[in-house]
C-alpha positions in Angstrom: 81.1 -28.0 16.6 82.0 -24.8 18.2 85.5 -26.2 18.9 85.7 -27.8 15.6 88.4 -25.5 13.3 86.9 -23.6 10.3 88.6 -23.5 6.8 88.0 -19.4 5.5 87.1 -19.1 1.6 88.2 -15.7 1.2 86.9 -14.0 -1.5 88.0 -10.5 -2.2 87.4 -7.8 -5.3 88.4 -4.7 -5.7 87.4 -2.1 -7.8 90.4 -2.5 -9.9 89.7 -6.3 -10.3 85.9 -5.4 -11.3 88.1 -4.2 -14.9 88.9 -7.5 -15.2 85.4 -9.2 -15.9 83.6 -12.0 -14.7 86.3 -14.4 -14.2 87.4 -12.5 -10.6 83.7 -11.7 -9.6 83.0 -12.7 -6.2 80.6 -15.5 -7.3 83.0 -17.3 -9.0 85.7 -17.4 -6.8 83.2 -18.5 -4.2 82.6 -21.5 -6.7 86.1 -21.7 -6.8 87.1 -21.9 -3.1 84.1 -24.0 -2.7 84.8 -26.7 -5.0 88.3 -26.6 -3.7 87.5 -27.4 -0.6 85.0 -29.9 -1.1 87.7 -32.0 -3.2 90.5 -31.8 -1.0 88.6 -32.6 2.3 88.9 -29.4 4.1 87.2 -29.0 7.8 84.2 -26.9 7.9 84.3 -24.3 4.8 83.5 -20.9 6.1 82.8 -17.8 3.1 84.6 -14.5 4.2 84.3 -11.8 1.7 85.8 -8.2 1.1 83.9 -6.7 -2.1 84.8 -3.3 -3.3 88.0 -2.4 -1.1 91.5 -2.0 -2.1 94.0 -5.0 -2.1 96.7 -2.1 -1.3 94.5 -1.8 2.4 94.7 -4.5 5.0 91.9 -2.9 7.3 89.0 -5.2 4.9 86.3 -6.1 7.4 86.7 -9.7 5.7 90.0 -10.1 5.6 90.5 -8.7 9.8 87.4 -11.0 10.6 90.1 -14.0 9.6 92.5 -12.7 11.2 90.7 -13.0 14.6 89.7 -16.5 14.2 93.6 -16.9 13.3 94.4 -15.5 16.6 91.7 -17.5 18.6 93.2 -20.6 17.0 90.2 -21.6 15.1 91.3 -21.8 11.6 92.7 -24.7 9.8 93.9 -23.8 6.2 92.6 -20.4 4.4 91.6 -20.6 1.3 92.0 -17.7 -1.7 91.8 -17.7 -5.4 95.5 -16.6 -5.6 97.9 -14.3 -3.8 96.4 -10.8 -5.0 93.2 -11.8 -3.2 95.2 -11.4 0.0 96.6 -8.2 -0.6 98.9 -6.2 -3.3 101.2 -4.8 -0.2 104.1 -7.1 -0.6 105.2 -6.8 2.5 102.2 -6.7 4.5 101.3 -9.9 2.6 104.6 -11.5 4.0 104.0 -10.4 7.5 100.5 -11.7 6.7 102.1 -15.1 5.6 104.3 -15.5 8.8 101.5 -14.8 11.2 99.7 -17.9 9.7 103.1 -19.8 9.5 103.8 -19.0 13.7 100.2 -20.1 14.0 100.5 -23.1 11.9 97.7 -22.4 9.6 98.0 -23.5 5.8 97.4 -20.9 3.5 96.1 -22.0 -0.2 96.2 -19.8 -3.5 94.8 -22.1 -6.0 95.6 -20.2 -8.9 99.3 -19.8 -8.0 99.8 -22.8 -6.9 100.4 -21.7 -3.4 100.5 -24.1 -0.4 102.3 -23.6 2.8 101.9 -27.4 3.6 104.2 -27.9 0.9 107.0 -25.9 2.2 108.0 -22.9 1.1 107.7 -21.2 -3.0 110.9 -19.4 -3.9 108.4 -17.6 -6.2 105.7 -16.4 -4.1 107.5 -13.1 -2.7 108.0 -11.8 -6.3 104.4 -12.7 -7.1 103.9 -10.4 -4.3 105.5 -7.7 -5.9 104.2 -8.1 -9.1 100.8 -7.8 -7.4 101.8 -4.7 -5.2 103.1 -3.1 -8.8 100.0 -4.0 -10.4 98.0 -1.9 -7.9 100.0 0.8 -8.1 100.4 1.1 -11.8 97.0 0.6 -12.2 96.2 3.6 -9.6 98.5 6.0 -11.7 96.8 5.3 -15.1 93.2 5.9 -13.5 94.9 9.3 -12.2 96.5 10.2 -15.3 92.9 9.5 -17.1 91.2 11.8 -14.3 93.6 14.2 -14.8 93.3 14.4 -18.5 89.8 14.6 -18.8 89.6 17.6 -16.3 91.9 19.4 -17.8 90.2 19.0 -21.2 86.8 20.3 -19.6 85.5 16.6 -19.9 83.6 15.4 -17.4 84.7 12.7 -14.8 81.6 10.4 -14.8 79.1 8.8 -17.2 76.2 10.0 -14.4 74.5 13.5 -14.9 75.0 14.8 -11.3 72.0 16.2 -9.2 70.9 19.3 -11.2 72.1 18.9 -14.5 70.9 17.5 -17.6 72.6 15.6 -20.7 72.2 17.9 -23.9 70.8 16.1 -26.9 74.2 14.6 -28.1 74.8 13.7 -24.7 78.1 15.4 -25.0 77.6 18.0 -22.5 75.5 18.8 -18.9 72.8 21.5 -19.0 71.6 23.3 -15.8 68.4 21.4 -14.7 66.5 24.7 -13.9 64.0 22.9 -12.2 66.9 20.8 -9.9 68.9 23.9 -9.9 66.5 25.5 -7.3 66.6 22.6 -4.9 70.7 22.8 -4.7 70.8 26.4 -4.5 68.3 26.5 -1.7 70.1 23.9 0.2 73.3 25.9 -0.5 71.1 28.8 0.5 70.4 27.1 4.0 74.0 25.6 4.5 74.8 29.4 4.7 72.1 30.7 7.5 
């Protein structure tokens, strides 16, 4: 079996994609991939997953763990729920894409109708790009969110930080006299 090729179900979420709801969660794209494999035949399905880790970075402990079966020749087709799962660095995704193309492994996005079996999608680089400007656009508004509320004295999480209290409207963080001492003494000892 060991010499048998694998098929990877790639399942990847960022933290910009957990805005998006259920629909991208890892579960159900593992459902997804699954049931995608299952109907079409593909050799030995194999779950690699990258949870919580930007599409815009390539270094995914997932995603590199591929890559080395790539390399060693053991993969067969990769599997992904569509082309943002692979990355939103357009063209790190295409060096990505011709990588697998030199090594002859088929790469599937379901959703985007994606299969390098087929031949080529005149679309698929611009799908890229839209995917790429999604990441970044998205990055801006958190930013621009971030920015706003600091500068109007709000405060940049729902989660009362070590030491602090909500006040009764929950509007605003009171010292937590008690918690206060702690952090000043290991302020205090940071110092010595």
């Amino acid at each position: 079996m060991r010499n048998e090729k694998i098929t990877p179900l790639y399942e990847h979420l960022s933290r910009d994609d957990e805005l998006q709801g259920e629909s991208n969660s890892i579960s159900n794209q593992k459902q997804m991939l699954e049931d995608f494999a299952r109907r079409n035949g593909l050799p030995n399905p194999t779950h690699f997953t990258d949870d919580g880790i930007s599409g815009t970075r390539f270094a995914r402990p997932g995603f590199l763990a591929i890559m080395e079966e790539v390399e060693a020749g053991r993969v067969e087709a990769i599997v992904i729920k569509d082309m943002s799962r692979l990355g939103r660095d357009y063209l790190k995704v295409g060096q990505v894409m011709e990588v697998l193309r030199q090594r002859g492994v088929r790469l599937i996005a379901i959703n985007d109708g994606v299969d390098s079996l087929k031949g080529d999608d005149d679309f698929t680089p611009f799908r890229n790009i839209m995917n790429e400007f999604y990441a970044r656009d998205t990055s801006r508004k958190i930013r621009f969110v971030f920015k706003s509320k600091g500068m109007s004295g709000k405060h940049l999480t729902g989660t009362v930080i070590y030491g602090y209290l909500w006040d009764e409207k929950r509007e605003h963080w009171l010292v937590d006299e008690e918690a206060a001492e702690v952090v000043r003494r290991i302020f205090s000892l940071t110092l010595e």
